[in-house]
N, C-alpha and C positions, 0 to 999 in steps of 0.2 A: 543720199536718198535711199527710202528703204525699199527693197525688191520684192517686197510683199502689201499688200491692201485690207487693212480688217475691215471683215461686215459683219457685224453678230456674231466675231469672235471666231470666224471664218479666216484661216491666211492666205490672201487670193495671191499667187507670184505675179509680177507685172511681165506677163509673155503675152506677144501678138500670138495668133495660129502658126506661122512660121516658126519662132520660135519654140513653140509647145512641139509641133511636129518634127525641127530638128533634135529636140533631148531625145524623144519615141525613135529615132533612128537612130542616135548613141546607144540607146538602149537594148534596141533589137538585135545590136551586132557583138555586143557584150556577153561571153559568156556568165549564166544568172542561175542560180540555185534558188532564186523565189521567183513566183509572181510579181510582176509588178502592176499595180491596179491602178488606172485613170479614173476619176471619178469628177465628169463632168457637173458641176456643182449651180443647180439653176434656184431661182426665189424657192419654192414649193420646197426643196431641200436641205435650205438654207431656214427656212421657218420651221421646219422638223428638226431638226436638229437641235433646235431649242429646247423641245420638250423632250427627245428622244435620245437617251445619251449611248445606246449601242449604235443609232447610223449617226451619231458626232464622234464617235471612237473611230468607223471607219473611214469617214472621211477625212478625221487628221489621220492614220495610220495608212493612209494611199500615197504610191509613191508621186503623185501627180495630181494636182485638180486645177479645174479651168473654170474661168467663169460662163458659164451655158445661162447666157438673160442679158438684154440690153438692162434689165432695171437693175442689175448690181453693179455692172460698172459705169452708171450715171448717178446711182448712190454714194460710190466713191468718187464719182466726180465733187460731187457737191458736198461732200464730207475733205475735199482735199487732198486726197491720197489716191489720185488717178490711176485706174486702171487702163492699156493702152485698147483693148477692145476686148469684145465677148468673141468667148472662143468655145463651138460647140461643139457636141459630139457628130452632127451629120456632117461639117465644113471638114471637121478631121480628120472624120472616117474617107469624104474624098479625096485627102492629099494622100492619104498613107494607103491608100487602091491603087493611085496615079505611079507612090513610090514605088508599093511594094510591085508593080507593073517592071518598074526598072530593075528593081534587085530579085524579082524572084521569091521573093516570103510568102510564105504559107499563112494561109486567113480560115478559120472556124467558124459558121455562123449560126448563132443560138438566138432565137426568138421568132416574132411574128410568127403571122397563124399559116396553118400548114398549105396554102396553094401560094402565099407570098413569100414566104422565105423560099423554096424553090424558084420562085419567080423572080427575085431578088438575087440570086444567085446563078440565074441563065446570064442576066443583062451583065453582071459584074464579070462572067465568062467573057463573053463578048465583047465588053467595053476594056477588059483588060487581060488578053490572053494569057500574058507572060507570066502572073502571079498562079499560086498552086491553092487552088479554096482543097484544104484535105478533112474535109468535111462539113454536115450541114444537120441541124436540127430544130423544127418547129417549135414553139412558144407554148405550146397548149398536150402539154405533157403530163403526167399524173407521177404521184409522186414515186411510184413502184418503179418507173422507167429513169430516174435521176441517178441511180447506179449504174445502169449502163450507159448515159449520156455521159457522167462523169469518167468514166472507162475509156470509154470511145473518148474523148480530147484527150485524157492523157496518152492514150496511145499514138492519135495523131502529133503529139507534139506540138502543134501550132507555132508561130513567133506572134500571131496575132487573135486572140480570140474577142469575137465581135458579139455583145449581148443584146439585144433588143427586146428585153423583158420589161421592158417601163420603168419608169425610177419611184423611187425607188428599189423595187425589188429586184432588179438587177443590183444594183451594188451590192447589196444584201446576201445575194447568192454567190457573187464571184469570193466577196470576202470569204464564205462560209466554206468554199470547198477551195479556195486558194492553195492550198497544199497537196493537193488531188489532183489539180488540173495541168499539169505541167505544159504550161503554155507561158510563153515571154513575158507577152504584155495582155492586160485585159479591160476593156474600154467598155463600159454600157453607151446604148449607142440613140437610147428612145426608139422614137420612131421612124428613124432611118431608112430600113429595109423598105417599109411601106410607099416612102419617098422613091427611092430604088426601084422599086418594082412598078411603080405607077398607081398604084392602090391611094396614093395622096398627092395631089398636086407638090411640086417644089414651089414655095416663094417666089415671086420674079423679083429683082435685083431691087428695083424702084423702091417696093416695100420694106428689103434688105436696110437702102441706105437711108431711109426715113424713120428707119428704129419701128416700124408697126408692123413687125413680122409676127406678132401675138394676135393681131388684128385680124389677118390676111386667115392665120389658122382658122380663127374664129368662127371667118366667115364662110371654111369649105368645111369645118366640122361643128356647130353648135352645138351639140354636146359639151363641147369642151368650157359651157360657160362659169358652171361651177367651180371648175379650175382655175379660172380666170383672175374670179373674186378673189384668190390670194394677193393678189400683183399689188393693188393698192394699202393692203394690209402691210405685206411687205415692206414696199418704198415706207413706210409713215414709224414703222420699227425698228427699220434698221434706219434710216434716217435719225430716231431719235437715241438710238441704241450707245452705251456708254461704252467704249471700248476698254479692256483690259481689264475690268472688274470680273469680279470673280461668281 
């Protein structure tokens, strides 16, 4: 059986979150002379990537991607080549808070806007004494102050730096200064923090396990409908999509 799932040409590895989360903690304990970049891989980035061949560069060129979307891996389902669940950047981000709780790693947080990322970073205090946050920086920066943000992480070092710049333009950025940041691992994380902070409702489970966690969004942000309208594009492309051609 193969240990990866194509979707539009995408090689999704067949990992639960546990497992995704176990490699991320081989990882962190390893001494590493690179970056190593996650790149949560949802519909919306998986249809860019089509057209878009520097963020399909960095998405195969990451040492890690998950599937972030019930609709890619029930693509694969019905395409035959099962993926065993969707595995996101927010579900992630709270095993390896929980871990990095037990071992003590050091976490960076870059993005959301400046009263939530502090705020996102009192609760992750609190919820998790034991980890070390060695630093924090808002989402809504100009581009004059990217030198010293990029500064400041390399000097804290990080084992985990957490981007919550929206996707894609987080991947985009971590890729870009990957060799500046001298930090372990580097995960875009969406909208996360905002979740964290209380600034968004979290999902309740119910929604979770009914696969209408897009729905639930929907309905506490309508904005987001425009977005939306990718989902069925999606399913209908990569559904028909020829795999392996070139």
């Amino acid at each position: 059986m193969k240990d990866t799932a194509a979707i539009m040409g995408i090689q999704f590895p067949k990992r639960t979150l546990e497992e995704s989360v176990d490699l991320l903690r081989q990882v962190v304990e390893e001494p590493r002379s690179e970056l190593f970049h996650v790149v949560t891989v949802n519909p919306e980035i998986t249809m860019a990537c089509q057209k878009n061949s520097e963020l399909r560069s960095i998405v195969e060129e990451a040492g890690m991607i998950t599937a972030d979307g019930i609709g890619i891996v029930m693509v694969s389902r019905i395409k035959g080549d099962h993926l065993p669940e969707r595995v996101t950047g927010y579900d992630m981000l709270l095993q390896l808070l929980a871990a990095g709780n037990e071992k003590g790693w050091s976490f960076y947080f870059l993005g959301a806007d400046p009263v939530t990322n502090p705020k996102a970073c009192e609760v992750i205090r609190s919820t998790y004494p034991n980890l070390k946050i060695c630093g924090n920086q808002h989402g809504f920066f100009k581009p004059e102050d990217e030198e010293r943000i990029i500064t400041e992480i390399s000097s804290a070092r990080p084992d985990f730096l957490i981007v919550a710049l929206g996707a894609p333009y987080a991947e985009r950025w971590i890729h870009q200064y990957k060799d500046k940041l001298q930090a372990k691992i580097a995960i875009g994380v969406g909208g996360s923090l905002d979740v964290i902070a209380g600034k968004v409702k979290q999902t309740p489970e119910v929604w979770k396990r009914w696969n209408v966690e897009w729905l639930y969004r929907l309905i506490q942000q309508p904005h987001r409908w425009r977005r939306q309208l990718i989902l069925p594009q999606f399913a209908i492309r990569a559904i028909l999509y020829r795999e392996g051609r070139k």
